[in-house]
Each structure stands twice: as C-alpha cells, then as structure tokens.
C-alpha positions in Angstrom: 92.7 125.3 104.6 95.8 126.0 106.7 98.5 123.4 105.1 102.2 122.7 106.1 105.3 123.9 104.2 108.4 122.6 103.9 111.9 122.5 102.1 114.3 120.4 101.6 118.3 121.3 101.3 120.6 117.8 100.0 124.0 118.0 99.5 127.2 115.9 98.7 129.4 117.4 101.7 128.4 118.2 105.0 126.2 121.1 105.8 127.3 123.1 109.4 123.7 124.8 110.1 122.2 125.8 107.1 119.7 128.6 106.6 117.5 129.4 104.0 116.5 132.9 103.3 113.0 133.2 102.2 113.2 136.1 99.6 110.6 138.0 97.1 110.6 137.8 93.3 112.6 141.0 93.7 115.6 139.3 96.4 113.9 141.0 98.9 114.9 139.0 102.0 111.5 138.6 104.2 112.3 135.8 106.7 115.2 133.5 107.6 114.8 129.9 108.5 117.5 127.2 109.9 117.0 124.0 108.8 116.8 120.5 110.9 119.6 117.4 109.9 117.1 114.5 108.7 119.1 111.1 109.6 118.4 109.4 106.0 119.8 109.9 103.3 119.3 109.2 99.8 122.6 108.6 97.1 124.0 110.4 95.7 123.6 112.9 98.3 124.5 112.7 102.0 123.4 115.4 104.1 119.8 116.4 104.3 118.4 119.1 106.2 114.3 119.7 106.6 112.9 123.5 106.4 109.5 124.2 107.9 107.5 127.4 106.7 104.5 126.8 107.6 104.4 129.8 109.9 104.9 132.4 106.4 101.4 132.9 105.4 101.9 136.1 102.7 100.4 135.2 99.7 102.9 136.3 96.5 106.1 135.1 94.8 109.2 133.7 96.2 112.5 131.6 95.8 115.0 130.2 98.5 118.3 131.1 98.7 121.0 129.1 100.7 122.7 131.8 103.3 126.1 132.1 102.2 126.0 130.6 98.7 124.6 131.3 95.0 122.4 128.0 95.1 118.9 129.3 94.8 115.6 127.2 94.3 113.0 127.6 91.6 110.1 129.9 92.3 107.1 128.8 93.8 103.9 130.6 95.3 102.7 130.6 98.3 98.4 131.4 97.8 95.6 129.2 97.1 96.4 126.0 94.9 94.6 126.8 91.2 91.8 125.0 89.5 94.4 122.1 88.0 91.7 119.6 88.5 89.8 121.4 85.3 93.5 120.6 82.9 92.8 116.7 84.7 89.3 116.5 82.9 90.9 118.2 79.6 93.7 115.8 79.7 90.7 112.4 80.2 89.3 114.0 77.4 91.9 114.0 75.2 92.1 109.9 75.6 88.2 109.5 74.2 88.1 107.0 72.2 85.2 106.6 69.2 85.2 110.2 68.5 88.5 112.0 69.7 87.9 115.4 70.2 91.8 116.2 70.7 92.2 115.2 66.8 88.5 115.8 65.5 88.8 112.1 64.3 86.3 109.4 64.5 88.3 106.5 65.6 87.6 102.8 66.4 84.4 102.6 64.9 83.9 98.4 64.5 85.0 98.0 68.5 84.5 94.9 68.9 83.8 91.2 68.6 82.8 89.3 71.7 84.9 86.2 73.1 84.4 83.9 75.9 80.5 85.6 76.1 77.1 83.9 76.2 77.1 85.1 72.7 79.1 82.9 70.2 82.5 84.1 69.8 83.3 86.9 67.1 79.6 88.0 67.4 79.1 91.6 67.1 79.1 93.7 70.0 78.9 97.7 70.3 81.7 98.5 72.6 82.7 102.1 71.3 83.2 104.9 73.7 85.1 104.6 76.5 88.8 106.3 76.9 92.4 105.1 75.5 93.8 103.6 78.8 97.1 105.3 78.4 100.0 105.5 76.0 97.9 102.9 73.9 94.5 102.7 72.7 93.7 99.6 74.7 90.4 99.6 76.6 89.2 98.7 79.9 86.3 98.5 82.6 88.7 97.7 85.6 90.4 101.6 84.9 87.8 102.8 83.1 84.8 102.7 85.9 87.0 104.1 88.6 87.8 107.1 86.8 84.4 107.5 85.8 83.4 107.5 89.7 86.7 109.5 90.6 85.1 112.7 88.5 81.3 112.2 89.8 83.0 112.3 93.6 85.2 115.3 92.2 81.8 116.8 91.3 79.9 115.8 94.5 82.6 117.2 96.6 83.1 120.5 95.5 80.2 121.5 92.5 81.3 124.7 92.0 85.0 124.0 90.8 84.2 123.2 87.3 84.3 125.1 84.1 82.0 124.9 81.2 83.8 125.4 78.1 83.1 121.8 75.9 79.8 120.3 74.8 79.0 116.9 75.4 81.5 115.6 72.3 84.0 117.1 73.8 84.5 120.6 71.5 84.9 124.0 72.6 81.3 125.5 73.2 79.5 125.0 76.5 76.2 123.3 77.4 75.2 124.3 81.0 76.7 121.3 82.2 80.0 121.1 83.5 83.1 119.4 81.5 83.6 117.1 84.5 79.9 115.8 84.0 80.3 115.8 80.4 83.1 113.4 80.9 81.7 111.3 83.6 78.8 110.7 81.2 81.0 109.8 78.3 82.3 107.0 81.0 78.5 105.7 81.9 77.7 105.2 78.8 80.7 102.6 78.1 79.8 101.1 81.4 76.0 100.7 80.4 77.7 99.4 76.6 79.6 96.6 78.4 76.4 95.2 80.4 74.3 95.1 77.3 72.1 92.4 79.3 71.1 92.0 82.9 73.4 88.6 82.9 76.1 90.2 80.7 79.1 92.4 81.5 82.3 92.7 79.2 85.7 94.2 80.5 88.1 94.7 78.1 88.5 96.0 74.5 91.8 95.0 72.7 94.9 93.4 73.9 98.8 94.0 73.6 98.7 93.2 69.9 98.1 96.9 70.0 101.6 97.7 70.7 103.0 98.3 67.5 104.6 101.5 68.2 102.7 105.2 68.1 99.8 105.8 66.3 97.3 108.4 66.7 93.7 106.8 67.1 92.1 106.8 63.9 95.3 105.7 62.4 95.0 102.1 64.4 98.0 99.7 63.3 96.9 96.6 65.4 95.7 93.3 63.2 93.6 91.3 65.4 92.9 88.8 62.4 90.4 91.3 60.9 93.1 93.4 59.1 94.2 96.8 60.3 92.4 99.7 61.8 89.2 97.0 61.9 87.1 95.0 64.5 89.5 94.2 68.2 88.1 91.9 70.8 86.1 92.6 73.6 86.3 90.2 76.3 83.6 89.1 78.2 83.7 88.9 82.0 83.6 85.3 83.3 85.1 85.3 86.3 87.2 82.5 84.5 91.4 82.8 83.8 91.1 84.1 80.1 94.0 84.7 77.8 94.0 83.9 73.7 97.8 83.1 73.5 100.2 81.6 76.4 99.6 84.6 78.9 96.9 83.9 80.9 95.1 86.0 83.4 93.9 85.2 86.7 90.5 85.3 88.4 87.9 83.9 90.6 85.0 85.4 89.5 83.7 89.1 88.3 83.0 91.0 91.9 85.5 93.8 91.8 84.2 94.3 87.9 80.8 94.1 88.3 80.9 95.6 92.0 83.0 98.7 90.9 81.0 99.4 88.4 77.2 99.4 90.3 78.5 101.5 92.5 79.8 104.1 89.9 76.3 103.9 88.3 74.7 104.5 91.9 77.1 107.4 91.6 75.8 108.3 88.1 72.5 108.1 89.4 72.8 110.5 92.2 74.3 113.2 89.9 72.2 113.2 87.1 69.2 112.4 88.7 69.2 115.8 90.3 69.5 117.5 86.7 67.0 118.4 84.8 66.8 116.4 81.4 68.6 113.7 82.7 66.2 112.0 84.5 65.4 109.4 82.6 69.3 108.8 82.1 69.4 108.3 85.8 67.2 105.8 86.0 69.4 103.6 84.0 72.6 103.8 85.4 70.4 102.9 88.6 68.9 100.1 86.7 72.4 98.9 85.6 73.4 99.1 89.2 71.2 96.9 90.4 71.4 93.9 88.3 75.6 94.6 88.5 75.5 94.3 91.8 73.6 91.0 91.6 75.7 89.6 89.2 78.6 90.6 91.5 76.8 88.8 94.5 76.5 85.4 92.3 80.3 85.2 91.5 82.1 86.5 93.8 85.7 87.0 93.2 88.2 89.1 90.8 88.7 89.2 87.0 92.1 90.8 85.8 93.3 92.3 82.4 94.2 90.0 79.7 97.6 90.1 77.7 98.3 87.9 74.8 101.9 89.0 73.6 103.9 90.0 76.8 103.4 89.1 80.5 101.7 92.8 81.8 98.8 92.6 82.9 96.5 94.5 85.7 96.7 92.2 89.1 93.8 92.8 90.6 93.1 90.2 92.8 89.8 92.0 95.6 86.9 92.5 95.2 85.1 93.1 98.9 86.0 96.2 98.9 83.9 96.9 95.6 81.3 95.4 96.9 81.0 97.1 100.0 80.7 100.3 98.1 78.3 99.3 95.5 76.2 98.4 98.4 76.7 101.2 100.6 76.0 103.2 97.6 72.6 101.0 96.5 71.6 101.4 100.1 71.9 105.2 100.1 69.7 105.8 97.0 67.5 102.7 97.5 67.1 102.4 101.8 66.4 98.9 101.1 68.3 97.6 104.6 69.6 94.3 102.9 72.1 96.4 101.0 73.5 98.3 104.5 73.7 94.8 105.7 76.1 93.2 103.2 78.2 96.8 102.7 78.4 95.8 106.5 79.9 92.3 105.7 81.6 92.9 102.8 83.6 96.1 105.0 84.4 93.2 107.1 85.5 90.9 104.7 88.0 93.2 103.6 89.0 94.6 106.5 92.4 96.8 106.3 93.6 94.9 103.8 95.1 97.0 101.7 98.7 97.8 99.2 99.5 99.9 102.2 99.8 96.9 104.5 102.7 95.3 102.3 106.2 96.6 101.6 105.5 95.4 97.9 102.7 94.1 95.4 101.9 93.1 92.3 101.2 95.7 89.3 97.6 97.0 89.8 96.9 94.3 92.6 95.1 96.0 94.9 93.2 98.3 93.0 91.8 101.3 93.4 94.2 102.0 95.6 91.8 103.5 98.2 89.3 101.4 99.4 86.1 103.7 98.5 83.9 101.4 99.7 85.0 101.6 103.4 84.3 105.6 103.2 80.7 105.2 101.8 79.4 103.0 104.3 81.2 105.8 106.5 78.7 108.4 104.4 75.3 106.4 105.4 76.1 103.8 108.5 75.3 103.9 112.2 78.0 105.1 114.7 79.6 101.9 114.7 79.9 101.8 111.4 81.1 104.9 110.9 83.9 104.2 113.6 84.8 100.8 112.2 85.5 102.8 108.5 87.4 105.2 110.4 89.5 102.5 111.7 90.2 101.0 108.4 91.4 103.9 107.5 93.2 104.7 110.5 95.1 101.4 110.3 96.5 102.1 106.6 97.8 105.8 107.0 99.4 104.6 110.4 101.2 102.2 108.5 102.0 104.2 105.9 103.2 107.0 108.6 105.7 104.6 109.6 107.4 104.3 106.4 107.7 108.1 105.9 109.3 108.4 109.3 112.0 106.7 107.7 112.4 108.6 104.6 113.7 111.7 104.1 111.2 113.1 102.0 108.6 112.2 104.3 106.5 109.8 102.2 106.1 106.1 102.5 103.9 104.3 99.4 105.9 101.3 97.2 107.9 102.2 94.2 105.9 99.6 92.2 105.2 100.1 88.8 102.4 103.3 88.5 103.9 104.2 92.4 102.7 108.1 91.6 99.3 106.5 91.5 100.2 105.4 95.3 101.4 108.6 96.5 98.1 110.2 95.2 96.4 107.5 96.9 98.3 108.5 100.4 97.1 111.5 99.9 93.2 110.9 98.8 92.8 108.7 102.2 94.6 111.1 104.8 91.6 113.7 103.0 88.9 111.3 103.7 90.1 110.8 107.1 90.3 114.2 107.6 86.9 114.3 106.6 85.7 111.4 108.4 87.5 112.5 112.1 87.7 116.4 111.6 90.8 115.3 112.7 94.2 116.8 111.2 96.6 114.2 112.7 97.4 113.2 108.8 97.4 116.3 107.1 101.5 116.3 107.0 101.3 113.3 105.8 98.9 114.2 102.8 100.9 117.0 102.1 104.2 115.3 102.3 103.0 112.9 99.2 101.2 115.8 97.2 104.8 117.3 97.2 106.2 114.9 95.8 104.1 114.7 92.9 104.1 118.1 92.8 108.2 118.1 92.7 110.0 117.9 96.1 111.4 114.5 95.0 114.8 113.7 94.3 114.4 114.7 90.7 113.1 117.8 91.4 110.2 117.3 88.8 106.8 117.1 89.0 105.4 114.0 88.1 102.2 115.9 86.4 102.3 117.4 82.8 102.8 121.1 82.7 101.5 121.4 86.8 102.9 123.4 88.4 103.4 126.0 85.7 107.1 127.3 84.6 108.3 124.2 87.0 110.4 121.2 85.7 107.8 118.9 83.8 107.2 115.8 82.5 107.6 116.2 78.7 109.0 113.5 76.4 106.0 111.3 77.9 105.3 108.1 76.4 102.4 109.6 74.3 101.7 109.6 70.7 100.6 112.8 70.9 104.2 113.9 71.7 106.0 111.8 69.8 104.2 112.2 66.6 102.9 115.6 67.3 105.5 116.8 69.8 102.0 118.3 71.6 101.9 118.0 75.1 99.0 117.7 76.7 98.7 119.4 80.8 97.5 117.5 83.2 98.3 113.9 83.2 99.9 112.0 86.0 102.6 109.7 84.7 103.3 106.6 86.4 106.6 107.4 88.5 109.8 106.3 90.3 110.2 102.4 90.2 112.6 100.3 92.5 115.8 100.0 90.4 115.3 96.4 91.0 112.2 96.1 89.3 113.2 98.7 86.6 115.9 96.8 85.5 114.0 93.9 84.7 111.2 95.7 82.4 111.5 94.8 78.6 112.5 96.9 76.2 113.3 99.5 77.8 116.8 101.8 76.3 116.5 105.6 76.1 116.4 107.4 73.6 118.6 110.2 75.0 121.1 110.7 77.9 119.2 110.9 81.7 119.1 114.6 82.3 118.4 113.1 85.6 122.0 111.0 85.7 123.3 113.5 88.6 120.5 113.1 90.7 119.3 109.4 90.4 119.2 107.6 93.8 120.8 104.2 93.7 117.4 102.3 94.2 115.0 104.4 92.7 114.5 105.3 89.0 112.7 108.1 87.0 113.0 109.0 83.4 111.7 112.0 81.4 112.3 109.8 77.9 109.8 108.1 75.7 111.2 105.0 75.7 110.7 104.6 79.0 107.2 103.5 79.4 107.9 102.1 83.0 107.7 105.7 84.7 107.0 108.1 81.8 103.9 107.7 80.5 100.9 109.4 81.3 97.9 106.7 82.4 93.8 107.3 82.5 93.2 106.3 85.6 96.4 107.6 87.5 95.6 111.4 86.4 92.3 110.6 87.9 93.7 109.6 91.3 94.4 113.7 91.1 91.1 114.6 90.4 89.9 114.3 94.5 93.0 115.6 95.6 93.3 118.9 93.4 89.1 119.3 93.8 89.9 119.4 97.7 92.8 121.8 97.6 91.5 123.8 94.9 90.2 127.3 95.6 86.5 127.7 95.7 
C-alpha cells in the first residue's frame, strides 16, 4: 500500500523558504525538499511549513535536517509498518481480570452481586472474567464487547498477522490458536457470563468506589459494603436510569448493550465456528446472539455507565447503529430475510448521525466511534444498500475533511475527553471506505490522523506506549503497573489532548512533576506525560483497541 508522507517544520520567527534535506543514518544527503507555508498556526509557534515525501520510496533509515541550521528531526523509517497490532493484544492481555497473567495472580474471584436484576438484589452472580477497563479495575460490557469484536474483525481481516506465543490463560506457550483469538475468547466468555438467561443481561461490574488510588488487581482496596478485596456489584441492564448514590445515569432502554453485544457473538460465531474444536463454542455465542438481539428489539434505547462517587460516567446515548449491525451480522450467518430488513431500518434510523457531525460531545456519547453496523450491511446488502452505507460514510469523513483543512496538522476529530480514540476512529472509517469504494479519495486523511497518534502532533509524542520504537513515548501513564512497578507495558493507546477548556475543569488533577511539554503546549489544547493526569494519560481498554483495525490494515503481511 502506497501511503503519503509528510513533515512538518514550526517555528517562533518567520521562515523565508525552508528546505529539508532528507539524509541517511550516516548524513548522507539523498534528496532535498522545499516546504509549503500552511495559513494556521498553532501557539506558541507561528510559522508552519508542510513537507510532502511521498515521492521517496527507499526503504532504510533517515532523519531531516533544516538546510542551513543544526535543528534535525528524530529518526524514522521509511518500509513496511511492523506487526504492533500483536504488542495491542499483549497490552489487552495485561488488563485480564480473574486470572491476571501479567502478575500470575488470581484476582477478583467473588465478582459480583446483582442489583436492579430479576434476581433479588445482592444475589450471587458469576461475573469474573472480563478485562480492567483502564487505569482501574472497573468492568464493563459497553467497552468490553467492542473490543472483543475489534480483535475478531482484526482477525477476519488479515489472519495471517498474528503470533502464537500464549495459551489460552494468557502464559507464554502456544496453542495453535492465535493470541488475538485467545483474547477475543477471553471477551465471549464475559459476554455469554453477563446474559446468564435468555431475558437477562448485566453491564457493569463495580463502580467509582474503586478509585482509591493504585493497586495491583489482586490487591483490590475498594469496600463496596462487603469489606475489602471481596464481592463488587454487577449491575443489571434495565434500560432504566440506575445509580446507588446521587449520580445517576441515563437511559431509555438496553439496545446499544444488548445490540452490541449479538453482533460481537455473531462475530464469535463466524470465527470459531470455522475451527476445529470449537464448534460447539460457536454455537453458543450464536445462541446468545439471537436472544440479545431480541431482547434489544423489545427495549429499544441506550443504557450508560453508572457512577456513584463523582459525575464520570460513559454517555452513550445510540443504539441504531448497534442494532443495524447485530442484524446485518444475524442475517449473514442465519439468511433469515427479517434480519436484512430491520439492519435496513435500523441503518436508516441512524443515518449519519455520528460524533463527527458535531464540533463537540459528551464523554463516550456516541460510541463506538465508528458506526460498524453501517459497514456490515455494506458486507451482505443489495446495491442500494451497499451505496446508501457508502454514503453514511461518505458524509462523516467529508465533514471531518473540512475540519482538517483548517488545521495545520491536517486532522479534524474533537479534543473531548479519550479524543485519541477519535483520531483512531478517523482513521478506521477512511479504511473502510477505502474498502467499500476502492476509492483512495481519503487515504490522506487516514494517514494525516494515524500520524498524529503516531507523533506528528504538537508534542512530538506518540500517543501509543513504546510505538514507535526509540521515539518519544508515553511513560508515566496512569497505570498501576507503572506507578507501583514502574513497568511499562507497549502498546496501549492513552486517551489524548483535551480542549484546555475542558481540561481545566477535571477534578483532581495537579502534576506530579513539571510539563516537559511546557515549551510546546498550544494555548487550547492540553497533553501530559504525568500520572496524575488521568484526563489524557492513561492508557484505556477499548481505545488501544480502536488500533487494533488500523495497525492489522497497515501491518506487513
């Protein structure tokens, strides 16, 4: 895959004409470029210039230096991009929760007691599995499910890419089935835990009573009213606001949950069902799908995440688009035509409606943050269908095109809280679409936003643990592994650059150590590498999975 290349020069005083001399590891000069003035401008710098490369194809080592001047960039490579998506799966699997593999600890074992359930409240459930959402041990279906089906499409996409190096709990040793599988399975079977009955679905383990500072897993602080390290509640879905102290979610039924979810299951079911041994596996997660969708179809609507201590919670307020792919998906496996026929409403329903239709939202409000259901009707619809998905899609990245027109980096998602999870999702769609069309009107655009995560950003950091390697970093991540182990772990997404207005406003938030960053923070954008600020810094479940379709694409066969 040919891809687009491109520098960027900023500086505090005006540039006459820059060029950039493209040299070898050595300072062998190889090819001189002049760079174009780019009218925006980001404080605290004031003249930016824009240097395409896309015409140097020779694969090796290289650095830029600035003609005239000792200012040099960092290495880079120019080749095929590695396997990262492999370090993505070894960093979800560092987040399991009931048996940690990372720590060889057995953690969360009385997860949980039900509330709000058919079941009378405190009754037990078995809810262990499942992974640590991110820089807590909190647990939930509304993150959980779409990382699950991020990592079976990873799979699906491009089968080959994966190693085999872990068994199915997660240590060293392989099985003959890829880690990616192995970890997609550890996420069915906490989806097929939380729908213990054909009318039952729960959605959440624990709440923010678990913030009580770092801990590793199996050395759980949290009282829930049961003592420490003992039973947590799991929250049952119904459709209902919810809420055990003054913060109260939102919701209008269990759709987006319960749709979500059948269609990962589909997806569990197409996988496995074509391995031998599994069979019978299969069959339940197709099972599961069924009555999930149906429950979906009797209360339509979204359920959020519940707080009890502070006002965070995930916003998730659609569900269509859920739907539309559980259906899609159903329809695929099943042919029964009643199931094309509602993907075919719900896709309407929804539309191109979408975060990348606003110039703000709400944490988590329209998640996932690509509407997956609009691409698999695209995988098994008529013509028209497949043209209307197109132009779902079409509509989004032509709005999102607009914004990076006017920005000098060339991106354009929000700087909302977990805004690195939006740039990935830039990127994922202009992919699809490529797919979808053949077309490569939005490859720029796709590249433009996996640059940024990758470090052309005005921090000049990747926003992905230890990727690219011997690049700037994130590294004092909201983690416990890195605070109380000072281990970090490659391959997590954090959750990015926040508007300054909204960063201002989070709680709690004081860093532990002067910004190295100070010199380069824009006026309206903020990004720390520090602990203590959990608004940008700390790696999440569900973001690193946002990577998984992106890196699977780019990666190297």
């Amino acid at each position: 895959m040919e891809l687009p290349k491109k520098a960027l020069v900023l500086s505090k005083t005006e540039l006459a004409k820059p060029v950039l001399l493209l040299k070898k590891s050595d300072g062998t000069i190889v090819r001189e470029y002049s760079g174009t003035p780019i009218d925006q401008a980001w404080a605290p710098f004031s003249d930016y210039h824009d240097f395409d490369f896309s015409d140097f194809k020779e694969k090796g080592a290289y650095y830029f230096e600035l003609k005239g001047s000792s200012t040099a960039s960092q290495p880079f490579r120019i080749g095929p991009y590695p396997a990262w998506q492999n370090d993505v799966v070894d960093f979800i699997r560092t987040q399991r929760c009931g048996f940690n593999p990372y720590t060889g600890e057995f953690c969360h074992q009385k997860d949980g007691l039900s509330f709000f359930g058919l079941r009378p409240d405190s009754t037990r459930i078995d809810a262990t599995g499942g992974w640590h959402d991110a820089g807590d041990q909190l647990k939930y279906l509304i993150t959980g499910s779409n990382t699950t089906a991020r990592m079976l499409m990873a799979y699906q996409m491009k089968p080959g890419s994966f190693t085999d190096e872990y068994n199915a709990r997660g240590l060293k040793g392989a099985n003959e089935l890829p880690d990616i599988l192995d970890e997609a399975k550890w996420g069915l079977e906490w989806l097929l835990k939380l729908h213990p009955g054909p009318e039952e679905l729960y959605h959440q383990v624990a709440d923010d009573r678990d913030h009580r500072g770092f801990k590793l897993p199996h050395e759980e602080n949290a009282d829930y009213g049961w003592g420490p390290n003992s039973f947590r509640p799991v929250y049952f879905a119904t459709g209902k606001p919810q809420g055990l102290s003054k913060y109260k979610s939102e919701a209008t039924g269990i759709a987006n949950l319960a749709g979500r979810s059948a269609a990962t299951l589909a997806l569990g079911y197409e996988v496995f069902s074509a391995i031998k041994g599994y069979e019978s596996f299969a069959e339940t997660c197709l099972q599961s799908a069924k009555e999930l969708y149906a429950m979906g179809e009797k209360q339509e609507g979204y359920q959020q995440g519940n707080s009890y201590g502070a006002p965070y919670r995930y916003e998730e307020n659609t569900w269509a688009d859920d739907m539309e792919w559980a259906a899609a998906k159903l329809y695929k496996i099943t042919k029964d035509k009643t199931y094309l026929k509602e993907a075919r409403a719900y896709a309407k329903m929804i539309g191109a409606w979408s975060w990348m239709e606003r110039d703000t939202a709400s944490h988590y409000e329209m998640y996932p943050f690509v509407n997956m259901g609009h691409y698999a009707l695209w995988q098994v619809g008529t013509e028209k269908d497949k043209k209307e998905a197109i132009g779902y899609y079409e509509h989004n990245l032509a709005r999102i095109q607009d914004r990076a027109n006017k920005n000098p980096y060339g991106i354009g998602h929000l700087f909302i809280w977990c805004s690195n999870n939006l740039a990935a999702a830039v990127a994922t769609q202009a992919i699809l679409y490529e797919e979808m069309t053949g077309s490569r009107k939005y490859r720029p655009l796709m590249q433009n936003h996996v640059n940024w995560l990758l470090g052309l950003n005005p921090w000049n950091s990747s926003m992905i643990t230890g990727i690219p390697e011997n690049a700037d970093t994130p590294v004092d991540v909201h983690m416990p592994f890195w605070r109380l182990k000072k281990e970090s772990i490659k391959g997590s997404l954090v959750d990015g650059p926040i508007w300054a207005t909204i960063h201002d406003k989070m709680i709690g938030i004081t860093l532990s150590e002067p910004d190295e960053y100070a010199h380069l923070q824009p006026d309206h954008v903020k990004y720390n590498d520090d602990w203590a600020d959990y608004s940008t810094n700390e790696p999440t479940l569900d973001g690193s999975a946002e990577l998984l379709l992106i890196l699977t694409s780019l990666s190297h066969d």
